[in-house]
Every structure is written in C-alpha cells, then in structure tokens.
N, C-alpha and C positions, 0 to 999 in steps of 0.2 A: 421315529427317525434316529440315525445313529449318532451319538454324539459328537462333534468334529474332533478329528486329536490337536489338542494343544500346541503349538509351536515352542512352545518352551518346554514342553515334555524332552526335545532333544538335547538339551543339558541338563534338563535335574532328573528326568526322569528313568534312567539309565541304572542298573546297579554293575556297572564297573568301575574301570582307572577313571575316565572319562567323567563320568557319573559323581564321582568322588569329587575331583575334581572341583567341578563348578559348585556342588554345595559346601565342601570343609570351607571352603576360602571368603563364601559367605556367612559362615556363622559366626565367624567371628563379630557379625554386627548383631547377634542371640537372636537370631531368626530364628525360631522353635522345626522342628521334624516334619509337621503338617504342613507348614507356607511350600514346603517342594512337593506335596501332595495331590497335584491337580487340580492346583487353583491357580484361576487366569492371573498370567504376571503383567500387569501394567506398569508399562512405563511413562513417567511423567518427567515431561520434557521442556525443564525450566530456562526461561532466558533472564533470570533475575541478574541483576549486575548491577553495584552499586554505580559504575560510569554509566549505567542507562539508566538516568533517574525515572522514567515513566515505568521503567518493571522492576522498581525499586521492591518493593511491595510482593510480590511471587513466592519470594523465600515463604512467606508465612501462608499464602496460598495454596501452596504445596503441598501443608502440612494439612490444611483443609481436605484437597483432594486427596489422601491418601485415609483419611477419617473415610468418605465417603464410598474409597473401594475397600477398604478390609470391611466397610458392614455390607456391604454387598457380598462378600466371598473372594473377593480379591485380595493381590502378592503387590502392592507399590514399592517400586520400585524409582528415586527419582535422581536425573542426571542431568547433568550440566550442556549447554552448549555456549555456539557462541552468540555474545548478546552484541545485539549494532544500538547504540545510543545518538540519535539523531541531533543534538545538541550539543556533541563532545566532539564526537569521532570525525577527523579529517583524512582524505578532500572528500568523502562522500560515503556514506552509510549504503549506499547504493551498487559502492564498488566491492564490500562484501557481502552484502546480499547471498550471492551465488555460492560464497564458500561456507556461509553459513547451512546453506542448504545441502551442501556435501556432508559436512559437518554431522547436521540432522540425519542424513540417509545413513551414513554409515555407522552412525551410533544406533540407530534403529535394528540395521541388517543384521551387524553384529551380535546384539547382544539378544540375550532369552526371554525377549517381550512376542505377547499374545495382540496385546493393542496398547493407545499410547493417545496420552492427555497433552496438548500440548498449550503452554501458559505462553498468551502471547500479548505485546501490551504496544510496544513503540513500531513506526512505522516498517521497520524491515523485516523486523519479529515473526509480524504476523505470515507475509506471502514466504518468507525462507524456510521456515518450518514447515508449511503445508507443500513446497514442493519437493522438500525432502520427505516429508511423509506420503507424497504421491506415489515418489517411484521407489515407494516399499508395498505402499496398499496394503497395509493391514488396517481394522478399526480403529478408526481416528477420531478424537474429540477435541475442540480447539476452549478453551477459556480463556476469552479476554480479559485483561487486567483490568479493563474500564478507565474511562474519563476523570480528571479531577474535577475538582468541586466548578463551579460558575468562578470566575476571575472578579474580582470585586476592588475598581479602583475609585477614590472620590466620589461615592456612593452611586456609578456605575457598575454596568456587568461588562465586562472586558474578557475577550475569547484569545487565548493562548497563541502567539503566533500572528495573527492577526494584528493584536495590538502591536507587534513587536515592528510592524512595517510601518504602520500609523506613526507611532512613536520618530520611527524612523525620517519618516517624511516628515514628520513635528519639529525635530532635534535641525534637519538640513535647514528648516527655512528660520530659523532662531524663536520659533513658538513655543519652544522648551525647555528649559536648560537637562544639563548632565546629571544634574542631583534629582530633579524630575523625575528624569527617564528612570534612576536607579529606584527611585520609590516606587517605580508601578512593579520590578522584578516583583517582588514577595505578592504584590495584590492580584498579580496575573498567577503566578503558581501556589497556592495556598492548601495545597492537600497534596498526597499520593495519588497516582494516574498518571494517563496520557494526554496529549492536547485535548480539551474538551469542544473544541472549534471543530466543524464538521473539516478537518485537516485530514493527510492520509492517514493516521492512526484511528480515529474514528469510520473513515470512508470504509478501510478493511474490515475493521470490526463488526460494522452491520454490513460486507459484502459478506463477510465469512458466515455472518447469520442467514444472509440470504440465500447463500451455496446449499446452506444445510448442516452447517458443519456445529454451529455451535448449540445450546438448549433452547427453548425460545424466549426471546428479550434479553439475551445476557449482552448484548451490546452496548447497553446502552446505560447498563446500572452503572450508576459512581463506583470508582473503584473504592470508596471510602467507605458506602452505604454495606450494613449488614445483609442486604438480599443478595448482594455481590459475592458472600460469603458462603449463602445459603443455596448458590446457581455453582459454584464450584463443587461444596456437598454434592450436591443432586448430579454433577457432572463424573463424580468419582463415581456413586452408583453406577450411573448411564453408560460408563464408559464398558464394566464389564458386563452386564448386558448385550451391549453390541458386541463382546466377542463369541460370545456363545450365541448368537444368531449370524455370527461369522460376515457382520455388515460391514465390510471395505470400504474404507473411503470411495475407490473406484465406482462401488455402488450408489452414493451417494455426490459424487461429481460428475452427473451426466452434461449432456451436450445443452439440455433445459435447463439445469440446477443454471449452467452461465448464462443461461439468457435471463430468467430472473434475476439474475448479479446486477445485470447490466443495467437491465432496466426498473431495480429499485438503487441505483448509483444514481441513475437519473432524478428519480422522486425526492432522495435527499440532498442534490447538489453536490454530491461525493468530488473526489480529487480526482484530474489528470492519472494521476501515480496509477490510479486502479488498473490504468489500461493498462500499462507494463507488466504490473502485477498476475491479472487472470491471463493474460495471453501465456505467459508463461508458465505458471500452477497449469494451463489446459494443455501445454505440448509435453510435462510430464506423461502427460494421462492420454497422450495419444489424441485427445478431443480436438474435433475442425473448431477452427477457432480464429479469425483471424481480424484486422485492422477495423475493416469496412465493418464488420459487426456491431459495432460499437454504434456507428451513426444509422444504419438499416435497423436495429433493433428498437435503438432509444433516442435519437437525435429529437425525434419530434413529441417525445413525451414530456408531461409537465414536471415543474418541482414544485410538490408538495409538503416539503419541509423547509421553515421560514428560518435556520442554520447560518452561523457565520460560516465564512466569509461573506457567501453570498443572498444572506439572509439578515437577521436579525436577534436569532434568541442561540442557546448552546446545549451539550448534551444535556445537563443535567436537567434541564427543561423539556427535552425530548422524550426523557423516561418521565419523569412525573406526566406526559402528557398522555402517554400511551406506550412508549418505546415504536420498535419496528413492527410488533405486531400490529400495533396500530395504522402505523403506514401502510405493511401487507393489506390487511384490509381493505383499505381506503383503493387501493393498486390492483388488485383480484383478479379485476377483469383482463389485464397484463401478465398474469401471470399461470405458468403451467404448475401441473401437480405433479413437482416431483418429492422426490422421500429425503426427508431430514433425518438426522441424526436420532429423532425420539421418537421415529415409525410412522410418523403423521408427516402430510407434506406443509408447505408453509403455511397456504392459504389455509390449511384446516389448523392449523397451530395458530391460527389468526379468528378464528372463529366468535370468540366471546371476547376479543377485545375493544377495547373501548377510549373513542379520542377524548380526553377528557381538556384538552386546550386548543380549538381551532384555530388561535392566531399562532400556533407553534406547528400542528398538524394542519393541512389542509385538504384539499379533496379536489379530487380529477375536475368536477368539473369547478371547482372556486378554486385553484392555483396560481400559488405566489409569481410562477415563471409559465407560463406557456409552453416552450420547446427550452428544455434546461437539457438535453443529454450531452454528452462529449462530441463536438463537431469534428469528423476526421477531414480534410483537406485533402487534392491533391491540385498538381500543377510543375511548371517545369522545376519551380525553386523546391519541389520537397515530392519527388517522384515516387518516392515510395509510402508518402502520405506524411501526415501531421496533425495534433491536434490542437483545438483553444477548449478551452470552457468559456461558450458564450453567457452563464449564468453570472459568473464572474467581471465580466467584461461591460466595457460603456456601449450600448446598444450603436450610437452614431460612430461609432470607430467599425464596427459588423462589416463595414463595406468602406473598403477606404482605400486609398491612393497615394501613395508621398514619396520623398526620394529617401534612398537607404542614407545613414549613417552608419559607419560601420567600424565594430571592434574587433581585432582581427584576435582575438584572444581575451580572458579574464582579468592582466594582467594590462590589457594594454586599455579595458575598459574603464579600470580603475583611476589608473596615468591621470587618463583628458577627460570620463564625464564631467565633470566640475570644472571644466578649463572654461574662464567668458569666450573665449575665441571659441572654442568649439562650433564649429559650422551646424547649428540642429534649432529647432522652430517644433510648434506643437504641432506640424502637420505630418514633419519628418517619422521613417520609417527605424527603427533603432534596432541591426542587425546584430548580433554577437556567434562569430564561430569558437569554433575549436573550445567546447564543453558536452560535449556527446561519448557515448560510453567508453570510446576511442584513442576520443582528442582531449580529455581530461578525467581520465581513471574513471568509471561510477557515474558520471552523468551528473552534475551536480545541480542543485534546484537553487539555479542561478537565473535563471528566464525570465523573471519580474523585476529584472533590472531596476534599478531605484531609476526615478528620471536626473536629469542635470538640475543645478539648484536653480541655476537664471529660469527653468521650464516650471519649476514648483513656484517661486516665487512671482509668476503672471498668475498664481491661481491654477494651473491645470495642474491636473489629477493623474490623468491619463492618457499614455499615448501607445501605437501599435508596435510592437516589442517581438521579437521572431529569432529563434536560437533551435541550436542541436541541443538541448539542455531540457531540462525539467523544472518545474516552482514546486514551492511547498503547498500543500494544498489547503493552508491556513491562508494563502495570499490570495489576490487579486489581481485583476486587470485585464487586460485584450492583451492577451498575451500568447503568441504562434509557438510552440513544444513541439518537442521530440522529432524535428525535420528530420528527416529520412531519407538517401542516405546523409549522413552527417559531414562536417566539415571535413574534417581529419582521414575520411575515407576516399575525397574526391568528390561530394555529393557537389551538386549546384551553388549550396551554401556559402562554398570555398571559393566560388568564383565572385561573389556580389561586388562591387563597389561604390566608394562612395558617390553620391550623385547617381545610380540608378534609380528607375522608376519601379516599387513594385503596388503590384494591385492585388490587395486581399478580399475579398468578395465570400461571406461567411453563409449566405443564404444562399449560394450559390457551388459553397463546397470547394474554392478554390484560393488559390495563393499562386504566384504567375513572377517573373521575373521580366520587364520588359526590354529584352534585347534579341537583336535578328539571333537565329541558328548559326550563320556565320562569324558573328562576335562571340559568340557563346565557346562554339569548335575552336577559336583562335586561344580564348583563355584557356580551356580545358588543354592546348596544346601544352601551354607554359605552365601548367602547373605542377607542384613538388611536392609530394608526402612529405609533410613535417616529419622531423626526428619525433621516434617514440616517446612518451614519457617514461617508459622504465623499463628497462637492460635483463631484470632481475625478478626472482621470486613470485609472488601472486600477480602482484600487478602486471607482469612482463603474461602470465599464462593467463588473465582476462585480456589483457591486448590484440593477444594473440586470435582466441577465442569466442568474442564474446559476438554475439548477437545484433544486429542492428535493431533499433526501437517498435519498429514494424515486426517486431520478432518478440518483444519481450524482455529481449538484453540478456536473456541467460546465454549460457555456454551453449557450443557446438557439439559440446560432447554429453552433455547435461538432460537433451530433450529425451523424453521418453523416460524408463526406468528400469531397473533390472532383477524386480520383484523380492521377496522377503526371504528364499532360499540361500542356506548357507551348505556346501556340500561337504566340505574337508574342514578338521578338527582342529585344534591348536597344541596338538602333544602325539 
C-alpha cells in the first residue's frame, strides 16, 4: 500500500523560497537536516500554566512526550495554548472554553503537524482541545495530566472540592472556625494533578478514555505516580504510529465511541458538565448526538464506582483498584466495540484486567446506585430539558413539591440567602436565574447554592435547588442544571415567582411549573430582556453566539469543522 503524504511535507518538504522558508527559521532551534526529512511532525499541545495549578505539571510532561516520539521516528514539536484554570479564572472557565477551542483549531490548521498530542489535566482543558482538534481531524492523542494524590485531613481521606462545600457548610453553622478551614487548604491539595474527586476533571478524563482517545488506564494514574510518566512515553510512540496508519480522531469518535462515554459516566458517577461537554466535541464531528441521549442510554444504568462525591473512596484508589479498565470490564455487556486509540476497542483493552478492590470497583449486578445516569427533564419550567444527577442527590427530595423562593440574579442571592426574614422552610423550592451561558458569561457552577444558615442550622442538608447554571461536579445535592431555555433568553425560568408551586417528579422525568397557560401568556407579555452583560470584545461575541445548554453551549458558528487544509501560503 502507498504510503500517505505527510501533511507537513507541504512546508518542509519543498526545495524552494517557500521551502526555505519554514526550515532556515527553524533551525535556529539546531534542528539537525533529517527532522524535515519525512518524519511525522507532531505537535504537542500544552495547556500547562502556572494560573492553572492542576496542569501545573505539563511543562515537564512534555518533555516526556517528545522522548517518546523522536524514538519512535518522530519531529515534536510543542506549543502553547490557552490554559482555563478552574480555581483562578473569573466569572467562569466555561466562558472560555469555546475560545480556547478556536485557539486549538487554528494553531493546529495552521501550522506543519501530521498528528498531535494533546496534554490535558483541568476541567475545560480537556473538552476545548478535543473540539478543536475535531474540527481539524487529524490523529489525536489526548494525555491526562491525572489526579493528585488522595486529600489527607486529620487522618481522613478528604476529595478535592467536595470537601470545600463540607467545610463550607461547617464554617456557616459555626462547626469550624477560619483557621480550621485554612488548615484543611494544603491536606486537600498535597501533590501535582487535578481534583482527584470523581469532579469534572476526572469525569473527562476517563470519558476521554472511554471515547478512545486516550492509551488504556491513563486516566486514572496520579499525576505524581511514575506510570504516569511511562503512559505519556508510550503515548509519544502511539501517537506517530497513528499517523502513519492515518487514524483521525474522526475515526475514532463514532456515534458508539458516545454511547460508551455515556454509559461509563454512568458506572462512575461522572459530572453534569459531561453533558455539555460531549454534546459539543459530537456537533464538531457532525455526530447525532443530542439531550435525551443521555437519559435513553444510561439513565437506568448502575454506578459501579463507589467515588466522591457521590460515593466514598477517590481516584487514587480507583487506579490502585483496577483504573477504567477494570470498570470496562465489569460494564462489557453495555458496551459496543468500537476502535481506541491503540487499535483494540475498549472492551478488548479491558480483557486481562482485574478488580483488585470491590468496595472501590463494583459490578452490574452488586452496585453501589441502581439507576446512577444523568436524568434529563422536561416540562413547562425547562422546555428544552434539564438535568439532575440523581446519584448525587437525597433520594426523598426525587419527587417533590414546594413553593419557589426566588433569586432573581447571583448577586441578588447573595444580598438575602442569610437574611432570618427570608421567607424559605426546608420544603421550599430555591430558584436562581439569570447564570446561564447568556445571563452571566459561561454559565457558572453556581447551582448548588449553599442553603440559608437558619436551614443548615435545623440540621438539614438538603433541599431542591433549580437554575440556568451548572455545579461543579465535585458537589452535591438535588440539584435542577442547565434549564433550558435559560433565564436571560425568555426561557420560563424568567417568569417564576416567589410563592409558586413547582413539582419536580425525577422518576417521572419531569419538572412543571404550576400556573394556568393564561398567567403564564400574561407574564411572558411583561417580560424585558435584561441588559447584556457586555458591550465588548469576547464576551459581547459568546453573547451573541453562543449555544443554549440543550446544545452544548458552543458557538453558532463553531459546530462542525473545516478540516486540516491550508490552500494559500504566507509569502
């Protein structure tokens, strides 16, 4: 069979002006005669940034993967993009996501890469790279930066994130002081990595393993662990391999690879965020792909993995048990055979592994959760659906009824939850608009609203919580997401108020707003588009542009992609 031509043959491998060109202005970095000789150029696509402490770590990774394709026969090549730091970055990591992903495509399109490694560790990292590497479709390799170590507080194991709401709800009711809370900081983060809490940065990582995209098990090594080191090696090999069997991402992101996604997000209790995430990596890629998938796929599948939040144990314990291969396994019967990244589909990547901790790993038919997948909703209040994570959530709230309390903004949440006058009871419904990708830039993973203190201090926990908004998926609770349409656009949400009845009904797949059709037509008469939040620059063209949650939240202009061809020169 004929060998494919190289893509990057069209700048180095030219002997003209052209030609000249793109190699004199490289060698200045002593790149020897041969690296522009016909060997695959990969590019490795770092999101290291010291403001993104979880891909703190990358920089030296890098240096890994590039060990691992010059012994294979490969050109590394590694470039910067932009990094989202979910812990820094304001009002929302979520609100560059999308530019991050231009970011990625067009440094891919541009420049004279064959295939392309991409290092990805904190939660936006990972989906903004792959769908900029979508709508390029050349051979793509994803390395996680991996999880930090287990959190170790008071000779506890304490999950990143998780504890931070604990704490939080500790600090409101006076069970903790300030100097407390600052001593758990260092015992919750005590290594390099990302939240080790099955959070969204873990949820991507073994989604992205399950797509196919990454080697097998690299999700779930500690980023600190030497095999973590040794799964980037092998990924530098792997990656030019796949160019020269000319394996696209494309080929490797079928319409099955997402249904596997799906329904091992299920088995590990994965985050909310997922949803937003694959819906939008599949409308790169052209893939049907849409809301109800999520709940027709895997709503009624078990969780098999006993994971903070809504579990008990954290990554580091998941890979000592087995990683995701172990999961796959245990999962088989769920899942299709399609083609990973190392030519074997999962299940068969899954073949000789072995659970070596069943209170951490569990199995289809002994599961920690019953029906753990993402319940999608509809109803008049979120017409274009919604979702909870019931795994997350207090089983007696599943079905419930109360009247709305309602914050008509973030800002106006902040004001009166802790007012004693505040009109709200543990039965009350706790509405919050205008934080949808619209009504405050990015969508921010504001939806697990702390309760009021007077509600914490009767002892409850939890009560049902409903926004245009996202949680982090370190968090917890009966918590209503991503209502659709959102406030800020008109959706139903914008109309609630206070002293409404609404009834959420989660075995039933609904969420209902109770008021006649003719009070409904009356407010939707009176209602006003809020002023935009912003006149200008990025945030004025995601306002403009962006997606509703039922969508994914990317751009308008974003879906689909416009392949790896570049036609006209730069001289």
């Amino acid at each position: 069979m004929k060998e494919k031509k190289l893509r990057s043959s069209e700048w180095f491998g030219h002997n003209d002006k052209m030609g000249f060109v793109h190699r004199s202005w490289m060698r200045n970095q002593g790149h020897p005669d041969h690296m522009f000789q016909g060997k695959p150029v990969i590019g490795i696509c770092n999101t290291w940034s010291d403001l993104t402490p979880c891909n703190a770590h990358l920089r030296d990774f890098a240096e890994i993967v590039k060990r691992g394709v010059y012994e294979a026969g490969g050109f590394p090549l590694e470039f910067p993009v932009m990094s989202l730091g979910e812990t820094l970055m304001k009002p929302s990591t979520m609100l560059w996501r999308n530019l991050a992903s231009m970011d990625v495509e067009e440094s891919i399109r541009a420049n004279p890469l064959d295939g392309v490694i991409l290092l990805t560790g904190c939660d936006k990292t990972t989906p903004s790279t792959i769908m900029g590497a979508c709508s390029v479709d050349l051979p793509t390799l994803v390395v996680p930066g991996g999880p930090m170590l287990n959190g170790n507080w008071r000779g506890k194991k304490v999950g990143s994130g998780t504890l931070t709401w604990k704490l939080s709800e500790a600090l409101i009711k006076g069970e903790i002081t300030s100097e407390e809370m600052r001593e758990a900081e260092s015992c919750m983060s005590r290594s390099a990595g990302h939240c080790m809490t099955m959070g969204t940065a873990s949820s991507m990582a073994c989604t992205v393993e399950a797509l196919g995209l990454t080697l097998p098990n690299a999700a779930a090594i500690p980023a600190v662990d030497a095999r973590k080191k040794v799964m980037a090696h092998l990924a530098g090999n792997r990656i030019v391999e796949m160019v020269k069997e000319d394996m696209t991402i494309s080929k490797i992101l079928t319409r099955e690879a997402f249904e596997n996604a799906i329904k091992m997000n299920a088995a590990i209790g994965g985050s909310t965020n997922v949803v937003l995430h694959l819906l939008a990596i599949a409308k790169r890629l052209g893939i049907p792909l849409d809301l109800n998938d999520f709940d027709a796929l895997a709503s009624k599948l078990p969780m098999i993995v006993n994971l903070q939040p809504a579990g008990s144990y954290l990554m580091e314990d998941l890979f000592y048990a087995g990683g995701l291969s172990a999961v796959a396994k245990a999962m088989k019967e769920h899942l299709k055979p399609t083609p990973t990244a190392n030519g074997k589909t999962l299940v068969e990547n899954a073949e000789t592994a072995v659970n070596y901790n069943e209170a951490v790993i569990g199995s289809t038919a002994a599961p920690f959760m019953e029906e753990a997948g993402i319940a999608v909703l509809h109803g008049n209040l979120c017409e274009k659906g919604a979702v909870i994570k019931p795994c997350a959530a207090s089983a007696h709230l599943l079905k419930h009824r109360g009247k709305a309390v309602v914050f008509e903004s973030i800002e106006d949440y902040h004001a009166r939850v802790n007012d004693p006058d505040l009109d709200i009871d543990k039965d009350s419904v706790m509405v919050l608009k205008g934080v949808g990708a619209v009504g405050y830039p990015g969508m921010p993973e504001v939806g697990n609203m702390d309760l009021p203190k007077k509600i914490l201090e009767q002892g409850i926990t939890d009560m049902v919580r409903i926004s245009d908004g996202r949680m982090s998926g370190t968090a917890y609770g009966t918590v209503v997401l991503h209502v659709a349409p959102e406030a800020a656009v008109g959706g139903v949400l914008a109309l609630v108020q206070n002293g409404d009845m609404i009834t959420l009904d989660v075995p039933n797949r609904s969420l209902n707003l109770e008021i006649s059709a003719e009070e409904l037509a009356a407010r939707k008469a009176l209602w006003k588009a809020p002023e935009p939040q912003a006149v200008r620059g990025y945030a004025k063209l995601y306002i403009d542009h962006v997606n509703q949650a039922d969508e994914g939240c990317d751009m308008d202009f974003l879906v689909g992609g416009s392949g790896a061809e570049v036609s006209r020169d730069l001289h």
